[in-house]
N, CA and C atoms as an extended XYZ file, in Angstrom:
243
Properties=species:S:1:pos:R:3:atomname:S:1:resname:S:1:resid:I:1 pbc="F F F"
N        18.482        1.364       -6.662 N   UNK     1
C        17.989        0.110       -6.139 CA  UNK     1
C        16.842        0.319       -5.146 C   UNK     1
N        16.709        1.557       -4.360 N   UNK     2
C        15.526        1.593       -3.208 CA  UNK     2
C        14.509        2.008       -3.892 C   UNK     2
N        14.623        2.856       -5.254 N   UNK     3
C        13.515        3.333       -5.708 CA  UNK     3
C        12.900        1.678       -6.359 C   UNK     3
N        13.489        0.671       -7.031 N   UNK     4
C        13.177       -0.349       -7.830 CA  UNK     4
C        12.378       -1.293       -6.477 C   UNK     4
N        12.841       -1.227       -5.529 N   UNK     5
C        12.359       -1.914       -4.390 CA  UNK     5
C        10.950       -1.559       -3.604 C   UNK     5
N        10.845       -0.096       -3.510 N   UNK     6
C         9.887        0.155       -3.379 CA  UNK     6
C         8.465        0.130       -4.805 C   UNK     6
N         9.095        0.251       -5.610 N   UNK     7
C         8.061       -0.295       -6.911 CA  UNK     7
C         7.770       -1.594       -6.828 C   UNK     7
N         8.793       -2.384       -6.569 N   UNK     8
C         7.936       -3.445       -6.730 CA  UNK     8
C         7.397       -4.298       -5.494 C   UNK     8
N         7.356       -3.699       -4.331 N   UNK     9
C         6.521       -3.680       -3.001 CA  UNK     9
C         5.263       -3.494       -3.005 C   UNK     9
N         5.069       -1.898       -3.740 N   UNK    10
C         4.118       -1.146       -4.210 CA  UNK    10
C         3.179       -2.081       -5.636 C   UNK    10
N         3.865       -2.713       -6.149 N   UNK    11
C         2.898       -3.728       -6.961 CA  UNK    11
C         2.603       -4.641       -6.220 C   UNK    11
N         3.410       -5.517       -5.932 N   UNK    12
C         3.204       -6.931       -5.446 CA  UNK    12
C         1.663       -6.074       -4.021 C   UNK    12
N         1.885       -5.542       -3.843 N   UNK    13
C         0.765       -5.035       -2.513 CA  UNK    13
C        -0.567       -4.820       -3.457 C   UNK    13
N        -0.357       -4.045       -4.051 N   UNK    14
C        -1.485       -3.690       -5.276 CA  UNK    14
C        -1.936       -4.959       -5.565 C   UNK    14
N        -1.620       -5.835       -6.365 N   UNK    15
C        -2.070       -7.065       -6.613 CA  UNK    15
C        -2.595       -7.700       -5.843 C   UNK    15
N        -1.832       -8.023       -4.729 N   UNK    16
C        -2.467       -9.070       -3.636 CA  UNK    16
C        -4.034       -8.261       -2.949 C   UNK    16
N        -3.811       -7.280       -2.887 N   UNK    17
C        -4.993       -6.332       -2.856 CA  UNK    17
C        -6.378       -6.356       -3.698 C   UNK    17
N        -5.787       -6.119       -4.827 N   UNK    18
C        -7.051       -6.253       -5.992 CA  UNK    18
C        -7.771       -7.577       -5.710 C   UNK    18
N        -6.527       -8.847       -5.983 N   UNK    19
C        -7.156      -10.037       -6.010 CA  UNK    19
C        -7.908      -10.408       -4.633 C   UNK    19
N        -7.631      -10.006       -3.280 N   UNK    20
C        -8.417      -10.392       -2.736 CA  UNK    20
C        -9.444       -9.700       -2.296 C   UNK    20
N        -9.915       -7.902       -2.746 N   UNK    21
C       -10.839       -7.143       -2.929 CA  UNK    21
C       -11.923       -7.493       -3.662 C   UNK    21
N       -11.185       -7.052       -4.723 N   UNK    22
C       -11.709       -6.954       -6.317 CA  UNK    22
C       -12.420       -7.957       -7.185 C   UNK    22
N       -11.491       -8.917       -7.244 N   UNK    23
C       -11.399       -9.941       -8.306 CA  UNK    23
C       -12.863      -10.711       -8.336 C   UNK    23
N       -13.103      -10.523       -7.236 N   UNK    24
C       -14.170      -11.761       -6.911 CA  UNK    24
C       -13.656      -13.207       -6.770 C   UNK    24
N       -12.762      -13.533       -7.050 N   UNK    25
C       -11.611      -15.139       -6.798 CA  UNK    25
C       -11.862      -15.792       -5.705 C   UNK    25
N       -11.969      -15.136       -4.529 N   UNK    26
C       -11.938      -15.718       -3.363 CA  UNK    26
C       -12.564      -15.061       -2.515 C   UNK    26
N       -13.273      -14.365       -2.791 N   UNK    27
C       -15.038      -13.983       -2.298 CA  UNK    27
C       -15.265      -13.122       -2.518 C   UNK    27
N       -16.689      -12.298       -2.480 N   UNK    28
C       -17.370      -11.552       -2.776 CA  UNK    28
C       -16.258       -9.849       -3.539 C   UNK    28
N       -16.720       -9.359       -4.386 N   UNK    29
C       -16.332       -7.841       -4.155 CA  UNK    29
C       -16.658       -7.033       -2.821 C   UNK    29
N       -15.329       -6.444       -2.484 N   UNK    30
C       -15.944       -5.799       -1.267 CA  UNK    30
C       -16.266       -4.390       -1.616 C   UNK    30
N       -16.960       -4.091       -0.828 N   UNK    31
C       -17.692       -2.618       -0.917 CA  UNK    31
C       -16.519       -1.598       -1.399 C   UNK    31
N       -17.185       -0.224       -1.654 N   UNK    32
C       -16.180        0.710       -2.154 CA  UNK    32
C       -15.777        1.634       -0.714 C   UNK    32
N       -16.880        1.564        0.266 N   UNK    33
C       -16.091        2.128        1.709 CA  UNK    33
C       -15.097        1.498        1.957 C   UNK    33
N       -14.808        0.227        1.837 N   UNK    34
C       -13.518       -0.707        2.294 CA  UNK    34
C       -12.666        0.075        2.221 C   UNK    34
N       -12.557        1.174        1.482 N   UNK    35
C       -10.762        1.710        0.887 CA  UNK    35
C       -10.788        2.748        2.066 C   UNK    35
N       -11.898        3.441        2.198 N   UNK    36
C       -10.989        4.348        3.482 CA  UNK    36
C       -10.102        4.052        4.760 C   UNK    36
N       -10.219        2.225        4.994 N   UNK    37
C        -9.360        2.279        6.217 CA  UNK    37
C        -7.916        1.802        5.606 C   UNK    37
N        -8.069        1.378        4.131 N   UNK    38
C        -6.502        0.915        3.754 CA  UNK    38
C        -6.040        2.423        3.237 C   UNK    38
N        -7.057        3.816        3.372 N   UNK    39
C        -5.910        5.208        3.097 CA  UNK    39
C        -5.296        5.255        4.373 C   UNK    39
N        -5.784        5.318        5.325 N   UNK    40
C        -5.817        5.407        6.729 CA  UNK    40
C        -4.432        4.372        7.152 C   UNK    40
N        -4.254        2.892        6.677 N   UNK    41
C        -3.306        2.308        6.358 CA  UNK    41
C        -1.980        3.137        5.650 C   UNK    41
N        -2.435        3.128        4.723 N   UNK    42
C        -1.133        3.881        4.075 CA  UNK    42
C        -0.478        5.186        4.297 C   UNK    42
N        -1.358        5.978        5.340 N   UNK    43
C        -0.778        7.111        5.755 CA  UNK    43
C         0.408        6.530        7.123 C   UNK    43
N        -0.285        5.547        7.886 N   UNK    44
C         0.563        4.920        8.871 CA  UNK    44
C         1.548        4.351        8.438 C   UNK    44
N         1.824        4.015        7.143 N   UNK    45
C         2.962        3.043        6.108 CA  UNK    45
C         3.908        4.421        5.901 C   UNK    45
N         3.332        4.963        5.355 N   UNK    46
C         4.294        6.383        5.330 CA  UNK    46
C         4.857        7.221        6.068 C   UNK    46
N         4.388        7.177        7.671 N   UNK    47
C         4.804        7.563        8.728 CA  UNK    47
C         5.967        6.478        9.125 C   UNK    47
N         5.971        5.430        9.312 N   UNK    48
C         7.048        4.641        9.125 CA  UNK    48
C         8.186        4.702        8.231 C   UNK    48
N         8.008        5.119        7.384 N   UNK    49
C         8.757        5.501        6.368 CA  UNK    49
C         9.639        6.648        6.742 C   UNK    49
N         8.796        7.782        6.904 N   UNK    50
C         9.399        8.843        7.202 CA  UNK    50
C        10.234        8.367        8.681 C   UNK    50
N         9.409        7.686       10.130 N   UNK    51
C        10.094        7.295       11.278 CA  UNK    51
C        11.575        6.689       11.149 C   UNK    51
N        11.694        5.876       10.063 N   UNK    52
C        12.905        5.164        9.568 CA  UNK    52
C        13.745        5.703        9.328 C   UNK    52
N        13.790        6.813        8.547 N   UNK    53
C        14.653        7.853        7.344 CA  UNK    53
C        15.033        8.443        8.620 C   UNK    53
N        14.766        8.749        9.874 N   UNK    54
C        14.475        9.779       10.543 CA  UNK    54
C        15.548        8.896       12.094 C   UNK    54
N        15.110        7.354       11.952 N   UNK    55
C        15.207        6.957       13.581 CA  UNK    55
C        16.422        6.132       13.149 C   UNK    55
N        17.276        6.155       11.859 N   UNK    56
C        18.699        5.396       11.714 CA  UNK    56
C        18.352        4.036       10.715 C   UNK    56
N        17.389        3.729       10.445 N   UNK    57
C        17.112        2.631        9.863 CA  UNK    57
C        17.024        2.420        8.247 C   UNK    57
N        17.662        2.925        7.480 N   UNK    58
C        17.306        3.866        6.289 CA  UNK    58
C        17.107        2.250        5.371 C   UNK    58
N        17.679        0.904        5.568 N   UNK    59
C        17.112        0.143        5.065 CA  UNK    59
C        15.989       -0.196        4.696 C   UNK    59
N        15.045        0.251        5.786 N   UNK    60
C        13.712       -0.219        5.585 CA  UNK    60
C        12.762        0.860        5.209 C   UNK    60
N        13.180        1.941        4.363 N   UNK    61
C        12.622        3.382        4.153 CA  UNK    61
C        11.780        2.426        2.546 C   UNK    61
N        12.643        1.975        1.416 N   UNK    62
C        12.318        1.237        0.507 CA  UNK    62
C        10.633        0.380        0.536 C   UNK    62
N        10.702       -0.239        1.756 N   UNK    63
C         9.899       -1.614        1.850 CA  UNK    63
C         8.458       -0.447        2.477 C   UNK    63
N         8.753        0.391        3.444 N   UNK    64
C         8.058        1.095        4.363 CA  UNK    64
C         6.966        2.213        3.146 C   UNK    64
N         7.992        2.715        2.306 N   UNK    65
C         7.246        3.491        0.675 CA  UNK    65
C         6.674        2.384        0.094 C   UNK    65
N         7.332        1.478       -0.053 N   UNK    66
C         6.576        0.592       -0.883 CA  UNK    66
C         4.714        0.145       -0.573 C   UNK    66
N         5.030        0.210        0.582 N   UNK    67
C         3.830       -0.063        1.120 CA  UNK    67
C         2.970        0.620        1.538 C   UNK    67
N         2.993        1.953        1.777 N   UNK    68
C         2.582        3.077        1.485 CA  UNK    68
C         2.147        3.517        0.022 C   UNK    68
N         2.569        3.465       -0.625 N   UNK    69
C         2.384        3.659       -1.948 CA  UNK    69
C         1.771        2.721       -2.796 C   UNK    69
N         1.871        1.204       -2.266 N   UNK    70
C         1.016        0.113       -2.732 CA  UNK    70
C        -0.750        0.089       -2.039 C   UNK    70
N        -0.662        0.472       -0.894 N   UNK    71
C        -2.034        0.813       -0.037 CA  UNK    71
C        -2.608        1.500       -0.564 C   UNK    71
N        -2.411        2.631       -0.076 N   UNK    72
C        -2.801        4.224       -0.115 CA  UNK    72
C        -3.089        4.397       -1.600 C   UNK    72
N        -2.398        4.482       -2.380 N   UNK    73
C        -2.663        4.398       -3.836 CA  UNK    73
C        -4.013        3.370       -4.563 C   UNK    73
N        -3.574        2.289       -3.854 N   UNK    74
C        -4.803        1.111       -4.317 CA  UNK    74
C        -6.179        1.981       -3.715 C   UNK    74
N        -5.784        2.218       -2.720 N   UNK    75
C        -7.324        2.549       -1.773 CA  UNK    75
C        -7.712        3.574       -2.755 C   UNK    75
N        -6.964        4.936       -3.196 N   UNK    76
C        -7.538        6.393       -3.471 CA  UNK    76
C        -8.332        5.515       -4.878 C   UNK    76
N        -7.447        4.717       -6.027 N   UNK    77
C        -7.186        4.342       -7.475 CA  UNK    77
C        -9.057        3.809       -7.148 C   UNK    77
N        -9.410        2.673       -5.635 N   UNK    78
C       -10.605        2.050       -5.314 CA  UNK    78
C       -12.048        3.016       -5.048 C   UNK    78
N       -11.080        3.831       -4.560 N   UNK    79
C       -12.506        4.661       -3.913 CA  UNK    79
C       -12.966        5.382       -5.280 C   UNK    79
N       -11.920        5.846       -6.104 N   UNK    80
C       -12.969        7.181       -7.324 CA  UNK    80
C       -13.145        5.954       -8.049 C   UNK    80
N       -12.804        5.011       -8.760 N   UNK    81
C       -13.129        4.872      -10.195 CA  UNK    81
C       -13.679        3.706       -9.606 C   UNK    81
């Protein structure tokens, strides 16, 4: 169940991402530098993650990857291609 939770954190983030990056929908494409501060994001998402696993909170390890992995991923997936 935490792995299914963090997948679909990790999308739903991706998406809301693209569409308001990417898409052009609701304004402009943004530049391709944009992504280095959402890696920079997602390394701090993952430090939380790990802080959680670590500080008793293991509920929110799921939501904390998710979002890490929805960022960070979008950003690297933004910056090469």
């Amino acid at each position: 169940m935490k792995v299914v939770t963090a997948v679909v954190v990790a999308c739903a983030i991706a998406g809301l991402l693209y569409l308001s990056l990417d898409s052009g929908r609701f304004a402009p494409p943004a530049e391709r530098a944009f992504s280095m501060p959402l890696v920079g994001l997602g390394v701090i998402f993952a430090g939380a993650a790990w802080a959680a696993s670590k500080g008793g909170y293991p509920e929110r390890v799921p939501f904390f990857t998710g979002l890490a992995v929805g960022v960070g991923g979008y950003a690297l997936v933004r910056l090469f291609i």
